[in-house]
N, CA, C and O atoms as a GROMACS GRO file, in nm:
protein
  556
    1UNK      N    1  -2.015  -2.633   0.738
    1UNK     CA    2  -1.941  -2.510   0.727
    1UNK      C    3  -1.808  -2.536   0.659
    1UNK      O    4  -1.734  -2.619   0.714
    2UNK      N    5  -1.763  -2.472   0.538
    2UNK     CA    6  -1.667  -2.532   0.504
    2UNK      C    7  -1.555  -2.402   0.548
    2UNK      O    8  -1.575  -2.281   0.541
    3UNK      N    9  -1.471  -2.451   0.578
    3UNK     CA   10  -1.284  -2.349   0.627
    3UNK      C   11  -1.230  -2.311   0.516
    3UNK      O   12  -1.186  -2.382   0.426
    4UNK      N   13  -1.235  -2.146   0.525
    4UNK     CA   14  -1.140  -2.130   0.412
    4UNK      C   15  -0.988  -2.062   0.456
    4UNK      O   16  -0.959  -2.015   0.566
    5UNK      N   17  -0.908  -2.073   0.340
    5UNK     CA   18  -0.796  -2.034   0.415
    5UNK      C   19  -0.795  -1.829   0.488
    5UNK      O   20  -0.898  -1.762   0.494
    6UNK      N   21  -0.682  -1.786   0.523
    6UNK     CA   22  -0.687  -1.649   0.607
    6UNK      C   23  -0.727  -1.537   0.444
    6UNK      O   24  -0.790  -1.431   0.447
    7UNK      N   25  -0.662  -1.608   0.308
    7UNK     CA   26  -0.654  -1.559   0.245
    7UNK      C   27  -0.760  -1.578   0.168
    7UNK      O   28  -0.791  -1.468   0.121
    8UNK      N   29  -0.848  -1.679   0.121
    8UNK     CA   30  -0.995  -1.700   0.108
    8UNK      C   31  -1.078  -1.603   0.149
    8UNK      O   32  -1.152  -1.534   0.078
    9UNK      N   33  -1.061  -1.600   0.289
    9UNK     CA   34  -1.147  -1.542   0.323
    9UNK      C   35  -1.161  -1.369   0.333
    9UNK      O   36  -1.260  -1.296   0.325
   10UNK      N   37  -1.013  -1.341   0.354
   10UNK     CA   38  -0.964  -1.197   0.319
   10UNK      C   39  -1.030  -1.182   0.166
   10UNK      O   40  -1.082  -1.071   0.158
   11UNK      N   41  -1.040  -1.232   0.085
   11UNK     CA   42  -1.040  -1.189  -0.065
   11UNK      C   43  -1.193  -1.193  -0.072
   11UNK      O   44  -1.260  -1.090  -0.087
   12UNK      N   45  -1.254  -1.334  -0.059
   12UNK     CA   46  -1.407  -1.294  -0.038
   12UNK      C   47  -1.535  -1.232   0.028
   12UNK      O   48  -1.654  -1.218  -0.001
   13UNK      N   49  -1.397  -1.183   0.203
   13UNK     CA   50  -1.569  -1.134   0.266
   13UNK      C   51  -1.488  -0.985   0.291
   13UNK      O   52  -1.552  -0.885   0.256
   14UNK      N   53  -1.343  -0.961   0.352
   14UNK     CA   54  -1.309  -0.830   0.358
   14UNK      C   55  -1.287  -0.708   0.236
   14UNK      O   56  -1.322  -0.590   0.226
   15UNK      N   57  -1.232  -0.775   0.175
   15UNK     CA   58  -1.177  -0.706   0.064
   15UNK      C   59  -1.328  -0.723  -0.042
   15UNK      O   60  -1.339  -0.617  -0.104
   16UNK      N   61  -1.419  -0.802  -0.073
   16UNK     CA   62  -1.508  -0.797  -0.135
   16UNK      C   63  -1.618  -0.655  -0.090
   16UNK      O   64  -1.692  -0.590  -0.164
   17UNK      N   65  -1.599  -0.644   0.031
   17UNK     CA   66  -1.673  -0.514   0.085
   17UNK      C   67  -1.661  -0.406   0.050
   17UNK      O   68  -1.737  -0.312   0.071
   18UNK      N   69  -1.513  -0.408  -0.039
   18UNK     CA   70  -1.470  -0.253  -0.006
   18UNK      C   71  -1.443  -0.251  -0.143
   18UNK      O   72  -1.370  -0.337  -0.193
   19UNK      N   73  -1.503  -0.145  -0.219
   19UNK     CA   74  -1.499  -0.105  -0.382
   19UNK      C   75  -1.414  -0.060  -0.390
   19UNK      O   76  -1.366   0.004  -0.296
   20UNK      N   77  -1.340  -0.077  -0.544
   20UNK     CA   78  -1.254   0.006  -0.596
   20UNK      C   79  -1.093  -0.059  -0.574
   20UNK      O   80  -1.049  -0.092  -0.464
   21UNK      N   81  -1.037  -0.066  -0.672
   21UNK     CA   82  -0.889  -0.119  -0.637
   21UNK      C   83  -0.837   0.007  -0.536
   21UNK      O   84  -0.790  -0.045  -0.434
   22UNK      N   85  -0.831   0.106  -0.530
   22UNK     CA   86  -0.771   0.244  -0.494
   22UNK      C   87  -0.807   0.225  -0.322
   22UNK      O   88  -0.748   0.244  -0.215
   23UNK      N   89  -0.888   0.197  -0.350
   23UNK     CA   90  -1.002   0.173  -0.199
   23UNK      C   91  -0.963   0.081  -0.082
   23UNK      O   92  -0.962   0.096   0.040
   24UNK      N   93  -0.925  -0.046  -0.186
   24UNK     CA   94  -0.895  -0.155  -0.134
   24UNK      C   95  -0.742  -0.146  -0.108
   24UNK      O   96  -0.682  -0.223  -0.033
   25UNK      N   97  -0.683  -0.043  -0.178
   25UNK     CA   98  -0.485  -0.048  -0.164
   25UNK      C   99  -0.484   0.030  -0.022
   25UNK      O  100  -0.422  -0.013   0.076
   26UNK      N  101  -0.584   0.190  -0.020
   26UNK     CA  102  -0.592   0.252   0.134
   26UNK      C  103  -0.619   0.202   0.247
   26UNK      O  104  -0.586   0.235   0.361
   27UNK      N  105  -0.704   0.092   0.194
   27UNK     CA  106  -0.741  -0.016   0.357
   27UNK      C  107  -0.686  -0.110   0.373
   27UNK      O  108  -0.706  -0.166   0.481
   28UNK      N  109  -0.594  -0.170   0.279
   28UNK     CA  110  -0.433  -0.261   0.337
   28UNK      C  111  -0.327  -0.188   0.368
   28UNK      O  112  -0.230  -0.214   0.439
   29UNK      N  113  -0.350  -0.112   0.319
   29UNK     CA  114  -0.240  -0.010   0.362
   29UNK      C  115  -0.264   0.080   0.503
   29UNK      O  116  -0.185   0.144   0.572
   30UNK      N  117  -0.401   0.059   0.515
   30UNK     CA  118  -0.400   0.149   0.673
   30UNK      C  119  -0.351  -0.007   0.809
   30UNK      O  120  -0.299   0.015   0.918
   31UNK      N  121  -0.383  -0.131   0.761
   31UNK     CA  122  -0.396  -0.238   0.802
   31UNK      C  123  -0.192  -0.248   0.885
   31UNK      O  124  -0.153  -0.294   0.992
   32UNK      N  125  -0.132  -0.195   0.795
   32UNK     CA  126   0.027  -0.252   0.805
   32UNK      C  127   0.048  -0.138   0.886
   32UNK      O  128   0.019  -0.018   0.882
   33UNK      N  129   0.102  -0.210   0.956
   33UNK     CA  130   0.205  -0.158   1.109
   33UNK      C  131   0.279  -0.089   1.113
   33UNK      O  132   0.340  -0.152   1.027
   34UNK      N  133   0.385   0.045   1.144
   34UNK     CA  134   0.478   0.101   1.108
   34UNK      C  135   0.579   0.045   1.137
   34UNK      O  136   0.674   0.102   1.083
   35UNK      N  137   0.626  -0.086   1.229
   35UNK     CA  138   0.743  -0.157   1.226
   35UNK      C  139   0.708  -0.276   1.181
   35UNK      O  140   0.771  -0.368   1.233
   36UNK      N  141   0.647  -0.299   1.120
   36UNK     CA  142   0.610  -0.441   1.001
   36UNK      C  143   0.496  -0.487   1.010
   36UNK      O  144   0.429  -0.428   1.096
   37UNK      N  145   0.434  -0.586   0.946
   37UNK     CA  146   0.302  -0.693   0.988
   37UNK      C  147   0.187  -0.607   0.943
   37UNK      O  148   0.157  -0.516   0.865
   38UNK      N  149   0.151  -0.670   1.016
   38UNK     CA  150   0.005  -0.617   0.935
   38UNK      C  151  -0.128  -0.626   1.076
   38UNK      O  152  -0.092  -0.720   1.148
   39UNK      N  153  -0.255  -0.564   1.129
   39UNK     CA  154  -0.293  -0.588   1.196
   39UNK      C  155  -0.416  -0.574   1.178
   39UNK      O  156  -0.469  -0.463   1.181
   40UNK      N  157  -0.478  -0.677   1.159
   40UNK     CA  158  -0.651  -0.708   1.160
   40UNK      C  159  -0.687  -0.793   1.287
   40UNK      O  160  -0.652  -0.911   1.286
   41UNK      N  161  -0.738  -0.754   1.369
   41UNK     CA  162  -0.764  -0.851   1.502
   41UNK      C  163  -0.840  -0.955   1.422
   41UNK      O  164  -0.791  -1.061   1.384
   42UNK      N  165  -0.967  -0.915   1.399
   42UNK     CA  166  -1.115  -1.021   1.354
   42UNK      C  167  -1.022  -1.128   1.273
   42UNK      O  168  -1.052  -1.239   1.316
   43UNK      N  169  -0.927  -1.138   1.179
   43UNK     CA  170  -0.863  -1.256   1.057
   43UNK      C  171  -0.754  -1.309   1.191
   43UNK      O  172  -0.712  -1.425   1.194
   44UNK      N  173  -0.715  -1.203   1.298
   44UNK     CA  174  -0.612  -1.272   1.361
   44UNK      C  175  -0.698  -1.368   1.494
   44UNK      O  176  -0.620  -1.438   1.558
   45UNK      N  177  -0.806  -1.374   1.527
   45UNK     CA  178  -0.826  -1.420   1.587
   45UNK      C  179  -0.945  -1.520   1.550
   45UNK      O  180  -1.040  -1.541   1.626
   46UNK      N  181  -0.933  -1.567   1.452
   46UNK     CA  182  -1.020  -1.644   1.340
   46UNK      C  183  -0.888  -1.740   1.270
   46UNK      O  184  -0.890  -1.863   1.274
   47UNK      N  185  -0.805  -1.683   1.223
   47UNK     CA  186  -0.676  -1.747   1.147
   47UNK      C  187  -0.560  -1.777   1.249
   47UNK      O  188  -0.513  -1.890   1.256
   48UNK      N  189  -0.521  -1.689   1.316
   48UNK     CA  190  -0.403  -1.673   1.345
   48UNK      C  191  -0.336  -1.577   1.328
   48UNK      O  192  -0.370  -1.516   1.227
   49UNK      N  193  -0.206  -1.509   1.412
   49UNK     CA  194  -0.181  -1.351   1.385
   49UNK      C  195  -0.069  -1.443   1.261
   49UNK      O  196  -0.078  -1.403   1.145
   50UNK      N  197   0.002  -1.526   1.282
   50UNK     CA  198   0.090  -1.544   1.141
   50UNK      C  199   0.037  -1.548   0.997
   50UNK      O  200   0.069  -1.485   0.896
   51UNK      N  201  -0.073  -1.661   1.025
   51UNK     CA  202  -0.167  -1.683   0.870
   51UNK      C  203  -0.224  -1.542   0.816
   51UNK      O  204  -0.208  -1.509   0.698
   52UNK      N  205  -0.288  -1.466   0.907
   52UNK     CA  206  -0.364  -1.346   0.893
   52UNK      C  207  -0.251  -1.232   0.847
   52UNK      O  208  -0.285  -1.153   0.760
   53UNK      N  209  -0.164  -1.225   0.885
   53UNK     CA  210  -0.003  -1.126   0.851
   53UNK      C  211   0.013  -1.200   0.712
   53UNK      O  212  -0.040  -1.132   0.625
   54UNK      N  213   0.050  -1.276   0.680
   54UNK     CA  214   0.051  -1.346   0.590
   54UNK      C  215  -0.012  -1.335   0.472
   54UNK      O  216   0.056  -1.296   0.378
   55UNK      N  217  -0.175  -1.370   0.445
   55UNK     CA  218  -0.254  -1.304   0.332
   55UNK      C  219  -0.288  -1.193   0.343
   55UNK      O  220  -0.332  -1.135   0.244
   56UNK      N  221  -0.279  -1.124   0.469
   56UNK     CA  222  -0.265  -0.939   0.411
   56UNK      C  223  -0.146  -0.894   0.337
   56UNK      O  224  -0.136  -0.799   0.259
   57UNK      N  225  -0.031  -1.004   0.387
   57UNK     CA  226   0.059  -0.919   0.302
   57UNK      C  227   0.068  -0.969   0.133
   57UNK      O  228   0.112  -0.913   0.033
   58UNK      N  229   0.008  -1.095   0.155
   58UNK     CA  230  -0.045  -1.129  -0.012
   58UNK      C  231  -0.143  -1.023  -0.095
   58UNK      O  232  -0.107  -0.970  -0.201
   59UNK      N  233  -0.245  -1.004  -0.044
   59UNK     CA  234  -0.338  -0.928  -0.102
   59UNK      C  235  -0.322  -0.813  -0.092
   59UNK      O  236  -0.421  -0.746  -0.120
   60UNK      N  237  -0.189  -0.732  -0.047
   60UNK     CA  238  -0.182  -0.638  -0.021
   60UNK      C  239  -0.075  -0.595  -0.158
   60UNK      O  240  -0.082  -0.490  -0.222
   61UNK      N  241   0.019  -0.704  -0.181
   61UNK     CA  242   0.049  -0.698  -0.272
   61UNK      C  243   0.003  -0.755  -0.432
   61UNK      O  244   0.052  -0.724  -0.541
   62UNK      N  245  -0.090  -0.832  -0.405
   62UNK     CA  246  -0.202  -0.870  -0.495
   62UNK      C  247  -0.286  -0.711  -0.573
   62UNK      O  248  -0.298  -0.692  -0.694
   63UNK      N  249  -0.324  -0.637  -0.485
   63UNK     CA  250  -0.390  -0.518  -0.524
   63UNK      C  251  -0.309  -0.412  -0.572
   63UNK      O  252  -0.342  -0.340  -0.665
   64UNK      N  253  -0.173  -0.400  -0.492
   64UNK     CA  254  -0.071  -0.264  -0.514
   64UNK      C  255   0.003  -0.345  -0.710
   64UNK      O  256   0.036  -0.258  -0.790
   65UNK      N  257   0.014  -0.455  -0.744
   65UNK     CA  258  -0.008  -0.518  -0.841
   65UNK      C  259  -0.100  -0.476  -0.998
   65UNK      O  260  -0.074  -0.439  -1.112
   66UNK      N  261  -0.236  -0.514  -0.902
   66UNK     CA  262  -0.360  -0.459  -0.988
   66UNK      C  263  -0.380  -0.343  -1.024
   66UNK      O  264  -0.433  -0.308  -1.130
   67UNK      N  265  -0.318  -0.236  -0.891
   67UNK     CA  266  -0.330  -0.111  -0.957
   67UNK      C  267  -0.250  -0.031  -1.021
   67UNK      O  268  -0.280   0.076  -1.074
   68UNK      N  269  -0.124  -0.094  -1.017
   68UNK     CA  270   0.008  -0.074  -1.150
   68UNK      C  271  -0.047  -0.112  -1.259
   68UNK      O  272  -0.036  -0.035  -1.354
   69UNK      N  273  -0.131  -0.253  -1.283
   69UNK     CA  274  -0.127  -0.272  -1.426
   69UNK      C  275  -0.262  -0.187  -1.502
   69UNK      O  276  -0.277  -0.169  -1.623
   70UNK      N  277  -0.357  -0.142  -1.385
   70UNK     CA  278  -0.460  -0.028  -1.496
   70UNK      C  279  -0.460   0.014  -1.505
   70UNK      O  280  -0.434   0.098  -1.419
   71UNK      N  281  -0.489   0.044  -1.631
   71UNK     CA  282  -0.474   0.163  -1.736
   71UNK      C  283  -0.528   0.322  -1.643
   71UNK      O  284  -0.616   0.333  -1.558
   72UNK      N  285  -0.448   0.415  -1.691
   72UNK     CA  286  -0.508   0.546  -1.560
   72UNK      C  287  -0.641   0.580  -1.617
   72UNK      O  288  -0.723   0.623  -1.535
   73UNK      N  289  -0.672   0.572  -1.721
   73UNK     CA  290  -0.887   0.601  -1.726
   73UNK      C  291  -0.905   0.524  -1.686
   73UNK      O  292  -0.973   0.584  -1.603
   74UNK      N  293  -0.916   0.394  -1.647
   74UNK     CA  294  -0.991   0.321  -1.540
   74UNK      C  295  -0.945   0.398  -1.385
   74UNK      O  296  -1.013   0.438  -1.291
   75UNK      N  297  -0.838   0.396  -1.403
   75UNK     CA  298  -0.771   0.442  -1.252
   75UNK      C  299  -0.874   0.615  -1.244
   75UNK      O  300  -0.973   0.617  -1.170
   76UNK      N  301  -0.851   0.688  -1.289
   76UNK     CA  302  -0.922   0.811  -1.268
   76UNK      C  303  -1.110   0.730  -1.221
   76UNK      O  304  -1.149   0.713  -1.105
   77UNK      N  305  -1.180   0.700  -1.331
   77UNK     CA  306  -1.313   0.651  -1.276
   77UNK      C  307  -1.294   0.550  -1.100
   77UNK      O  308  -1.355   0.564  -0.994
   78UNK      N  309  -1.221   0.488  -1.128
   78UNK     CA  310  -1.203   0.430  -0.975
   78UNK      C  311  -1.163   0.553  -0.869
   78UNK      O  312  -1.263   0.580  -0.802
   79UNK      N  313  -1.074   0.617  -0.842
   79UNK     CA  314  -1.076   0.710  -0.761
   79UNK      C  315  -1.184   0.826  -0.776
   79UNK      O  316  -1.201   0.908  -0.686
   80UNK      N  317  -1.269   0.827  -0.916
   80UNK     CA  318  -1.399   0.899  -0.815
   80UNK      C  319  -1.463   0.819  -0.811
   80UNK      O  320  -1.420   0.764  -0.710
   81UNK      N  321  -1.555   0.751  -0.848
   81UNK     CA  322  -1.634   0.689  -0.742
   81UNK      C  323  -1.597   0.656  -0.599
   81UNK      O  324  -1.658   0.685  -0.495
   82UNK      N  325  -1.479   0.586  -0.616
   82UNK     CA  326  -1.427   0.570  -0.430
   82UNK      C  327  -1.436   0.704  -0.386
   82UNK      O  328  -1.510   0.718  -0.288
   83UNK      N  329  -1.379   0.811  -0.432
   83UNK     CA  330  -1.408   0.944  -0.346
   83UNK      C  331  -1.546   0.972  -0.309
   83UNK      O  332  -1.579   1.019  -0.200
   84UNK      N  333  -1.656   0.928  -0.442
   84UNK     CA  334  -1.778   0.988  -0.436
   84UNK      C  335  -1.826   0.927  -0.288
   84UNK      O  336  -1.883   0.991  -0.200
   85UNK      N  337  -1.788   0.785  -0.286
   85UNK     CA  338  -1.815   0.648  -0.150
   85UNK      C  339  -1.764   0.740  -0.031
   85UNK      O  340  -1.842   0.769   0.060
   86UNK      N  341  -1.638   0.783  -0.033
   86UNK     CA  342  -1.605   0.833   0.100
   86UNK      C  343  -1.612   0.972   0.124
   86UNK      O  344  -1.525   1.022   0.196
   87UNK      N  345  -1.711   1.051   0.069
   87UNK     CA  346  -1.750   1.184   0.054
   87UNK      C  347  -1.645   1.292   0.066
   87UNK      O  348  -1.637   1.379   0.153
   88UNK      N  349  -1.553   1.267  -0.055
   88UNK     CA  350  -1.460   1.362  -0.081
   88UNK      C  351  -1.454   1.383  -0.187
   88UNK      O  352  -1.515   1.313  -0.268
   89UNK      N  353  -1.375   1.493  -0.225
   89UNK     CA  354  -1.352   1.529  -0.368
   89UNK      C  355  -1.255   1.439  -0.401
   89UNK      O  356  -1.184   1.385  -0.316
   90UNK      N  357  -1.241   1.405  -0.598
   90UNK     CA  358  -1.143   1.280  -0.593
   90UNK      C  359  -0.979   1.329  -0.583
   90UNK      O  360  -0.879   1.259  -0.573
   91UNK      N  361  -0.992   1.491  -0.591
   91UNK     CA  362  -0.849   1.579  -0.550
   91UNK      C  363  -0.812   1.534  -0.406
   91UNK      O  364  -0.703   1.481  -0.383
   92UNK      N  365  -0.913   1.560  -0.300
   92UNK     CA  366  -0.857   1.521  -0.178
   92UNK      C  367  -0.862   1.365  -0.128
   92UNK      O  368  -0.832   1.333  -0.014
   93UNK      N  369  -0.894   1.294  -0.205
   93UNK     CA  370  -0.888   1.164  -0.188
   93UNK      C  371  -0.746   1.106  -0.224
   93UNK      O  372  -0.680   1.028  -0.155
   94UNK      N  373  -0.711   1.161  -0.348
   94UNK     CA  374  -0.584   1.141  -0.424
   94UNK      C  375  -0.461   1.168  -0.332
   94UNK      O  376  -0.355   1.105  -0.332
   95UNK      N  377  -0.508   1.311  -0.224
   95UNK     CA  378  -0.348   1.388  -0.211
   95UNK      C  379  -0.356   1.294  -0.025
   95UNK      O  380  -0.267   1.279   0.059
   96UNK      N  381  -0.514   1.245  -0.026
   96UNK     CA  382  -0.472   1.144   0.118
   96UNK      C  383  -0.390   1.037   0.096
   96UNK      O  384  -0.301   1.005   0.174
   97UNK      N  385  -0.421   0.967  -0.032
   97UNK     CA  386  -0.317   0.866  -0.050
   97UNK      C  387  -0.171   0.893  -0.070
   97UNK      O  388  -0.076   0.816  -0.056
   98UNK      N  389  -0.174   1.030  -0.110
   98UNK     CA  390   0.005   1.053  -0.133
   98UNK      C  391   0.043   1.062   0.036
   98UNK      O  392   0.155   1.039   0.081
   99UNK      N  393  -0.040   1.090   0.093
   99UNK     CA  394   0.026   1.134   0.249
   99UNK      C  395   0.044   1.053   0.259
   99UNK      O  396   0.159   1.054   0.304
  100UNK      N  397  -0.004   0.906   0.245
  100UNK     CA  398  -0.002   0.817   0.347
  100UNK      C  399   0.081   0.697   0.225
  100UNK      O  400   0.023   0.590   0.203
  101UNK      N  401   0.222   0.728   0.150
  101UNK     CA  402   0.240   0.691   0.038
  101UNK      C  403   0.337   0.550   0.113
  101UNK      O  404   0.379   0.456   0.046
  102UNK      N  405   0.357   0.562   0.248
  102UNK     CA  406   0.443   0.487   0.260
  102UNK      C  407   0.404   0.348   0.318
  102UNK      O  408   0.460   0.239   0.313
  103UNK      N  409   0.260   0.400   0.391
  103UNK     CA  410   0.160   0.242   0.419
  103UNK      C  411   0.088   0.225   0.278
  103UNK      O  412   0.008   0.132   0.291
  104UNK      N  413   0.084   0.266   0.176
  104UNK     CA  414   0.021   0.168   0.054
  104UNK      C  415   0.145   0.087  -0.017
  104UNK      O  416   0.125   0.048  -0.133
  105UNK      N  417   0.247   0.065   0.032
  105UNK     CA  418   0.329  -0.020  -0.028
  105UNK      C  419   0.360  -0.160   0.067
  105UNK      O  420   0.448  -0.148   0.152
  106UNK      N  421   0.287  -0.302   0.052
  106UNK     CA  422   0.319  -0.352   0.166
  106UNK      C  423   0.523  -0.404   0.104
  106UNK      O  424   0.600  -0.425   0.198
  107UNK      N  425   0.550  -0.410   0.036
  107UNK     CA  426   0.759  -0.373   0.075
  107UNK      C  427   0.804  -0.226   0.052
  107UNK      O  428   0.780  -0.188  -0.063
  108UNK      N  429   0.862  -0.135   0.131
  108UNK     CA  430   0.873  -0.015   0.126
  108UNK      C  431   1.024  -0.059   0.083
  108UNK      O  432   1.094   0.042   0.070
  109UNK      N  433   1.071  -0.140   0.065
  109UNK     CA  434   1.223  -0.159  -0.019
  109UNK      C  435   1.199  -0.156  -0.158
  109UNK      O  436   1.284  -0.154  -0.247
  110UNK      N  437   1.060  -0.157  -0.170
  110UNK     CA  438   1.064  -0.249  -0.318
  110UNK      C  439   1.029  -0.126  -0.444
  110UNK      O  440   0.931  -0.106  -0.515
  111UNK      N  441   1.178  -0.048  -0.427
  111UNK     CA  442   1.174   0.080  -0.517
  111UNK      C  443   1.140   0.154  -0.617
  111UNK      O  444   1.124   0.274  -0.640
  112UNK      N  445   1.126  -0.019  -0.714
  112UNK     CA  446   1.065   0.015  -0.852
  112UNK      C  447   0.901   0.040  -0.855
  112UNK      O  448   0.839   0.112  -0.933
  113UNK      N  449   0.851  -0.039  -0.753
  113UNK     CA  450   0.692  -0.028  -0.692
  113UNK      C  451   0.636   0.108  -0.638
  113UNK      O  452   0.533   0.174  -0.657
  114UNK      N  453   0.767   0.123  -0.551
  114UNK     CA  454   0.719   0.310  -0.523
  114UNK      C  455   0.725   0.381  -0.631
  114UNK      O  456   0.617   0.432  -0.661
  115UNK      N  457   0.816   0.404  -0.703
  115UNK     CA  458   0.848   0.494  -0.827
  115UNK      C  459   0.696   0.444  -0.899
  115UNK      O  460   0.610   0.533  -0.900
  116UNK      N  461   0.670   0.357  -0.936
  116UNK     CA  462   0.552   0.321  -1.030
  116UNK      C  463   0.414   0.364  -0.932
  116UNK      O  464   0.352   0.464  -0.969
  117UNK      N  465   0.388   0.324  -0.865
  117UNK     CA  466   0.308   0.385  -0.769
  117UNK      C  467   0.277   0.532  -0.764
  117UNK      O  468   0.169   0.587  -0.786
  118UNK      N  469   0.447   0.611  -0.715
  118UNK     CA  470   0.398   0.766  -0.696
  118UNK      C  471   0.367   0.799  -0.840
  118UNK      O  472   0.269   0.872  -0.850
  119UNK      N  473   0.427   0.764  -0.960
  119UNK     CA  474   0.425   0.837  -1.033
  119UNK      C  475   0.250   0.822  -1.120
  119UNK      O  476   0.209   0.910  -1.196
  120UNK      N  477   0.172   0.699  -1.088
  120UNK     CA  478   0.014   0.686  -1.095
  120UNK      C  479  -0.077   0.764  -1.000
  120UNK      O  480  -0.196   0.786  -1.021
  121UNK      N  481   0.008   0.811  -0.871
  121UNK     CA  482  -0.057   0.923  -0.810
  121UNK      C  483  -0.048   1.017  -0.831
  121UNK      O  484  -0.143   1.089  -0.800
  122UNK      N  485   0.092   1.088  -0.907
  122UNK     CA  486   0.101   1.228  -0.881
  122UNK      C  487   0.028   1.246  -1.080
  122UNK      O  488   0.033   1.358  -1.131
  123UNK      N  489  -0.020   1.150  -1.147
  123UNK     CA  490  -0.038   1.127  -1.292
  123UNK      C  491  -0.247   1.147  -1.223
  123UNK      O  492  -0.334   1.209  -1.284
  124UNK      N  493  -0.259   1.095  -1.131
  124UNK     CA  494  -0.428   1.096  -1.075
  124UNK      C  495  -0.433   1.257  -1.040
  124UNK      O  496  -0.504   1.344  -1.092
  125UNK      N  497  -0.362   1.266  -0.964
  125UNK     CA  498  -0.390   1.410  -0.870
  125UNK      C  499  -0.360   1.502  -0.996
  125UNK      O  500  -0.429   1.605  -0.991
  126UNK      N  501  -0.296   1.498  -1.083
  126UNK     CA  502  -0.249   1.617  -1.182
  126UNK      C  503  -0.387   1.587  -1.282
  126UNK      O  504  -0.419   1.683  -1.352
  127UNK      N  505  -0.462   1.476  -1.293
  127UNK     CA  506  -0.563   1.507  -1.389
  127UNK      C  507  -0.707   1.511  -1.346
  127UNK      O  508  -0.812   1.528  -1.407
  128UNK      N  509  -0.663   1.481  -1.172
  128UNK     CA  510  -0.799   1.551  -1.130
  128UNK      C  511  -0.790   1.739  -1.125
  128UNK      O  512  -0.900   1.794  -1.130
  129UNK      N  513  -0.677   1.821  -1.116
  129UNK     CA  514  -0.632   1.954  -1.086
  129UNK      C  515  -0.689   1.980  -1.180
  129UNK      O  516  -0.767   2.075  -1.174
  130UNK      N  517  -0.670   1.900  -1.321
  130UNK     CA  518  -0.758   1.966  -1.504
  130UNK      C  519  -0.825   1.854  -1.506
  130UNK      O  520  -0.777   1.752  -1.555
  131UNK      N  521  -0.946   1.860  -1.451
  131UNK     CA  522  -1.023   1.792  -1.514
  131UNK      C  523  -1.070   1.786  -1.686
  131UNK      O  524  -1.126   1.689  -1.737
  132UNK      N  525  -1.044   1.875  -1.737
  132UNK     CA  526  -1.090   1.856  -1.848
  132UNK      C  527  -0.966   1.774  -1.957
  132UNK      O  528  -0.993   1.735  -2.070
  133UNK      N  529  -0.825   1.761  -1.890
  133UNK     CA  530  -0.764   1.675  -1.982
  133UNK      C  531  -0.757   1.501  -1.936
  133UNK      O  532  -0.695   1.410  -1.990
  134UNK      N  533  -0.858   1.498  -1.798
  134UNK     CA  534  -0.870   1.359  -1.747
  134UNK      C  535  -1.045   1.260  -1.801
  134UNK      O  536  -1.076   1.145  -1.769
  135UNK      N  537  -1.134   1.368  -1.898
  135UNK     CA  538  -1.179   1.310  -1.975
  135UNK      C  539  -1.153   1.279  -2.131
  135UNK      O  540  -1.071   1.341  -2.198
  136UNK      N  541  -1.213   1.202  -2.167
  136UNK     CA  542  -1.133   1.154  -2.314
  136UNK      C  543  -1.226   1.218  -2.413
  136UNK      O  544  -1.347   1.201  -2.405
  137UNK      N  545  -1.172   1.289  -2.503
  137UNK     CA  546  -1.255   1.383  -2.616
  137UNK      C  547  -1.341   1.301  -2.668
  137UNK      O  548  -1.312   1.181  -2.676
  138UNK      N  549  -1.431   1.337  -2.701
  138UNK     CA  550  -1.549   1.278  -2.808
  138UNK      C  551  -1.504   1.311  -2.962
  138UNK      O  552  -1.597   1.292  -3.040
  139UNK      N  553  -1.414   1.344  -3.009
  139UNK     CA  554  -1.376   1.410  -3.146
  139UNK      C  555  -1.319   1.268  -3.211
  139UNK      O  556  -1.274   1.265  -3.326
   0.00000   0.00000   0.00000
């Protein structure tokens, strides 16, 4: 059996489960605590609650990362399919993540991240409202 680290294993068996960068930012983000840390029992009692706090808050910022740097037509196809996965429209999928805008950031100091963040959500939710200017013309 070989040991991998809290963060190994976060990346290959938890986070491999769950599609979609968008997908994967709502379920680290439901993971973090409202007075800090982060809380997965199963990694904390397998790793450790420090190690396990630790690569969530890596991969948490590993993903909030990934989904700054793609491009928003990838970002639009990722939030529907993830919507299609969690049987919502990708409008109400979009305006759950704005609710919950303050657990998808694992540093809520880190200002330039929010600003870049809200402004890829409220840029999702405004081109799911017209869909027709969130596909790309055939002309």
């Amino acid at each position: 059996m070989t040991l991998k680290s809290a963060l190994q294993d976060l990346r290959e068996t938890t986070l491999a489960a769950v599609s979609g960068l968008l997908a994967k930012l709502a379920y680290l983000g439901s993971l973090r605590r409202r007075e800090g840390g982060y809380l997965h029992w199963g990694m904390a009692l397998v790793h450790g609650e420090e190690s396990s706090d630790r690569a969530l808050k890596t991969a948490h910022s590993e993903v909030l990362s990934a989904v700054l740097r793609t491009p928003i037509s990838d970002l639009v196809e990722d939030l529907r399919e993830t919507s299609r996965d969690n049987r919502q429209t990708a409008a109400a999928y979009v305006e759950g993540m704005r609710d919950q805008f303050n657990e998808l950031l694992p540093a809520p100091l880190d200002a330039a991240s929010a600003r870049h963040l809200n402004s890829v959500l409220v840029a999702l939710s405004s081109l799911e409202k017209n869909p027709k200017r969130a596909t790309p013309s055939a002309s």
